[in-house]
Every structure is written in C-alpha cells, then in structure tokens.
C-alpha positions in Angstrom: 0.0 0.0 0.0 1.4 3.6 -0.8 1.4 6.3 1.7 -1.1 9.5 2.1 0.0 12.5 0.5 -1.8 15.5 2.5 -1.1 19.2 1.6 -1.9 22.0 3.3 -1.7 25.4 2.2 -2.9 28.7 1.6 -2.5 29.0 -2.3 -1.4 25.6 -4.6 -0.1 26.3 -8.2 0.9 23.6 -10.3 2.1 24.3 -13.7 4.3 23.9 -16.7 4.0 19.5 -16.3 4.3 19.8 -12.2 2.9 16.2 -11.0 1.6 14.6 -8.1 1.7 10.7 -8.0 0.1 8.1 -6.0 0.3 5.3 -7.8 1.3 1.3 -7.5 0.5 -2.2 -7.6 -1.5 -3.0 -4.6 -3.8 -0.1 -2.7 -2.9 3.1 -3.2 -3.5 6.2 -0.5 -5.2 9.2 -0.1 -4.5 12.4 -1.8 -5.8 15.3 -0.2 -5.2 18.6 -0.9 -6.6 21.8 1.7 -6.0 25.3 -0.1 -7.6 28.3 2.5 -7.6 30.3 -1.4 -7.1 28.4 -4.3 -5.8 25.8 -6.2 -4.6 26.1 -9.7 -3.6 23.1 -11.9 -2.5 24.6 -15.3 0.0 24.2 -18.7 -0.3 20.2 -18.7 -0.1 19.7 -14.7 -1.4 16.8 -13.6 -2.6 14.9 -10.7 -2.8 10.9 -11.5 -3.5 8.1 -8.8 -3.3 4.5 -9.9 -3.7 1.1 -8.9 -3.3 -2.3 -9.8 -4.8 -5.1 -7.4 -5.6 -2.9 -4.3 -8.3 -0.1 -4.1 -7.8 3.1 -5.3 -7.6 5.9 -2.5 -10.0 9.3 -2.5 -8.2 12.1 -4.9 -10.1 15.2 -2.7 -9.3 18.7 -3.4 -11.3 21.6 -1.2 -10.8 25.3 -1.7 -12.9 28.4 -1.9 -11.6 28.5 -6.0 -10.4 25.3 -8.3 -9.1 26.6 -11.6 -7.6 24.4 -14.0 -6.3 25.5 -17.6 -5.0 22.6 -20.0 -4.4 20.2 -16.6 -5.7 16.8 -15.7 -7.1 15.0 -12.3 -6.9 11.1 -13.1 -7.4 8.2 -11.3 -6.8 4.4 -12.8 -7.5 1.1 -12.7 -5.5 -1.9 -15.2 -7.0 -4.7 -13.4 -9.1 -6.1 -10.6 -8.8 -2.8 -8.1 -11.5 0.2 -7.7 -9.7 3.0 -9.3 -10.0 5.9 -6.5 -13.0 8.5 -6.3 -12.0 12.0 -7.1 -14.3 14.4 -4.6 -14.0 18.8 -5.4 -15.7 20.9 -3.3 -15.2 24.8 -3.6 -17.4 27.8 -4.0 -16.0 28.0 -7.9 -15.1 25.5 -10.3 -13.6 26.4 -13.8 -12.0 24.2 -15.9 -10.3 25.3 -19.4 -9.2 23.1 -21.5 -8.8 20.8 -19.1 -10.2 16.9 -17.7 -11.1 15.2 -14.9 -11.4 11.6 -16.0 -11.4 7.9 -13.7 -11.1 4.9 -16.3 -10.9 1.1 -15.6 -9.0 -0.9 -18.6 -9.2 -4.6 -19.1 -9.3 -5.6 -15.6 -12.3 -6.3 -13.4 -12.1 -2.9 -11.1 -14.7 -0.4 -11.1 -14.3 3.3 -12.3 -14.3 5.8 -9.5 -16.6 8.2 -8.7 -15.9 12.0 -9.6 -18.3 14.4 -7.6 -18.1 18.1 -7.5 -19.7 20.5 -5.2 -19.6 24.3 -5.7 -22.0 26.5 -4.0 -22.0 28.9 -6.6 -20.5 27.9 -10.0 -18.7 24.8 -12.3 -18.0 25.9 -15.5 -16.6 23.6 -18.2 -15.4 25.0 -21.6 -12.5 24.8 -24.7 -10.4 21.6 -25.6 -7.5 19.9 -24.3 -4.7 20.1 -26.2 -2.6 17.1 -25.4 0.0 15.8 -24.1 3.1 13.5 -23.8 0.5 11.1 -22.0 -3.1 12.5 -22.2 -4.4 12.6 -26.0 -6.4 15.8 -27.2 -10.4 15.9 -26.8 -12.8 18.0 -25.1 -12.7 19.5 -22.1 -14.7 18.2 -19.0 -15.5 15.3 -16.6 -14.9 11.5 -17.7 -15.6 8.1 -16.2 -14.8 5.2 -19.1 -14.8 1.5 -18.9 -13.2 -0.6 -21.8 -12.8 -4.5 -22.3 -13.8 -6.8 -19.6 -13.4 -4.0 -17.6 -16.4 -3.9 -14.7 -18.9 -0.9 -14.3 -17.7 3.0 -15.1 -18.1 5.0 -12.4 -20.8 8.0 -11.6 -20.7 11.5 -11.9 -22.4 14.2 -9.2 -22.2 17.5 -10.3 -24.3 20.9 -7.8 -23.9 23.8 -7.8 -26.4 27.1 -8.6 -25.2 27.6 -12.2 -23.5 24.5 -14.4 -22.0 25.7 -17.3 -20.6 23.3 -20.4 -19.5 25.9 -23.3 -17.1 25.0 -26.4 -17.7 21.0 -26.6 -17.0 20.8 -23.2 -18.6 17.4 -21.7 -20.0 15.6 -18.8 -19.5 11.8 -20.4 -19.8 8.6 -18.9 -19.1 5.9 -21.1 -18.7 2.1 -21.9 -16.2 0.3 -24.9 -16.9 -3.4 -23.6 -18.6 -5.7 -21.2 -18.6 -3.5 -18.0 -21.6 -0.6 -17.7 -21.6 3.1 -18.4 -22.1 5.3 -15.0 -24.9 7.5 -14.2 -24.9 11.2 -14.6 -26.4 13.6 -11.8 -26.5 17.4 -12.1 -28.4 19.2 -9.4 -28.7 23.3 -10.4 -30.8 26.0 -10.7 -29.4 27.0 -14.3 -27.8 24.4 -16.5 -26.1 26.3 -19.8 -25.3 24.0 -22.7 -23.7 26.7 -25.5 -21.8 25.8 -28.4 -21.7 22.3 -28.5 -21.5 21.7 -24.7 -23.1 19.0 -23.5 -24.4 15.8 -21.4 -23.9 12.1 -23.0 -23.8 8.7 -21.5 -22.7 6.3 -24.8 -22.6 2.7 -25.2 -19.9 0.5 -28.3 -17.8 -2.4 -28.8 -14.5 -1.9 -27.5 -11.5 -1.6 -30.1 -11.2 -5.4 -30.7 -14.7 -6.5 -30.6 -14.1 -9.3 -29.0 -16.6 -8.2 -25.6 -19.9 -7.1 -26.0 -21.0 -3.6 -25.3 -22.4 -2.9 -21.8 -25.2 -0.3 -21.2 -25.1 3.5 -21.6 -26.1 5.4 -18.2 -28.6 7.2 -16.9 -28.5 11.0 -17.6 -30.8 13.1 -14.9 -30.5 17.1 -14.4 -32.3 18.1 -11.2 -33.5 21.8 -9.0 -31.4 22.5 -5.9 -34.3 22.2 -4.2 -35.5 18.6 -5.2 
C-alpha cells in the first residue's frame, strides 16, 4: 500500500507539467489537498493516482476557487482494483481546456466516482490540447470502462449555475462488457452553448471481442428537489 500525501496550504499552483503521483500495484493512499484560497492546476499539470490489485484511494481537493487550464485529475485502474474517487468541493469551479477523468482498462475494477460541489458555480469550456501522456479531446468530466473491464463510475455534479461551453462534456461511457455510469446534475441553471453538453454512450471496445455494456442514466435536477 502507498502512503497518504496531504497538503496543506494557503495557495497551490501547479504548472508547466508539475505532477503529483500516487500510484502502484497494490492499494494506493489518499490524496488530499486543503487550499484556504485556491488551487490552480494549469500548462499540462497533472494529478494521476493508480492502482493495480488494491483499491484506489480518494483524490479530494477543497478550496474556496479550483481553476484548471489545460491540466488533468486522473485516477486508474488496469485490473481487478476500484480506481480511486475524485471528490472537489469549492465555492467555484472552472475548468479550461482541461479533464477530470477515472477509467478502468481490461481488468475487473470499477471506475471511480468524480463528484463536484460548488456552492455557486462549475463551468466547463474549450479543448484539451494534449500531451506527452493525455491525448487531445474535449474539455470536461470522464468516467470510461473498456474491455472486460467492470462498471464506469458515476458523476455528481451541484452547484447554482453549471456551465458546459465550447464542446466541453459531462460523459460517462462504456467500450466493452462493463456498464456506463450515471450522470447527476443538481442546479438551478444548467447552460449547454456551443456544443456543450451531457452524453452517457454505449460501443464495442477496439477489438470487438466483448460485448458492449449499457449507456447510463443522464438526470438534471432543482437544488431544491
């Protein structure tokens, strides 16, 4: 089992390819990051926690502002352990160009959970533009299951306003045997613009040698309900 990494601080800023790791072959810890102002994960940073046989640990980041600009949260599974949750919870959220994304490949772990609270806004907007180890695509949130791989995991987005702008996404999706996750949004003012958007999706993985599992369940809901 790895170690915990816990930081706390008044400002994080990771930049210019700046990584934290947890990662291994059995369980892998927590990472937990405390900011009392802001973190900022930009210019390919990247947060990545992995595992192999174990469970994966809780990625949790809480400060009053998250901004990330072409960076990436990941957590990852290759074979029968849960890939860890990833858990935000600030009064802003704005990602640019940038993804948050928990996968399980080929083996039998589940996809972690991402869930973001804000109390006043997540916005989600532009493209990514790649990477030594992350491919280009849209911006946004991203829990994928492909080959034998079990169930993707879920996505809870809340906050007053929710915001998906230049093909931005909220996407949970299934390439083989394993199901899609659901999709939860709880605001009072969802804005889809310019190709922005919700999508749960369902296809045979790259060899076609599994059957496709099911797409998820897609459901945008009032603060108050």
């Amino acid at each position: 089992q790895t170690g915990n990494i816990e930081l706390n601080v008044r400002e994080l800023i990771m930049t210019d390819g700046a990584r934290i790791n947890n990662e291994g072959p059995g369980q892998s810890g927590n990472v937990t990051i405390v900011a009392t102002e802001s973190v900022a994960v930009t210019n390919q940073a990247k947060i990545r926690m992995s595992t192999d046989s174990g469970p994966g640990g809780v990625l949790e980041i809480s400060a009053p502002t998250i901004t990330m600009d072409q960076g990436i949260l990941q957590t990852l599974t290759v074979r029968s352990g849960d890939a860890g949750a990833i858990t935000l919870t600030a009064d802003n959220v704005m990602l640019t160009g940038s993804q948050i994304n928990s996968q399980t490949e080929q083996g039998l772990g589940r996809g972690g959970d991402v869930t973001i609270n804000a109390t006043n806004k997540i916005s989600l907007s532009g493209q990514f533009a790649g990477s030594e180890t992350d491919v280009a695509g849209p911006a946004g949130i991203f829990t994928t299951t492909v080959g034998l791989g079990a169930e993707a995991g879920h996505v809870a987005v809340k906050a007053r306003t929710v915001e998906l702008a230049e093909g931005a996404k909220i996407d949970s999706s299934t390439f083989g045997a394993g199901n899609a996750g659901s999709i939860t949004v709880k605001t009072d003012a969802l804005l889809l613009a310019s190709g922005g958007r919700l999508s749960s999706s369902s296809a045979i993985g790259p060899s076609g040698a599994v059957p496709a599992g099911s797409a998820g369940t897609i459901t945008v809901q009032g603060l108050a309900s």
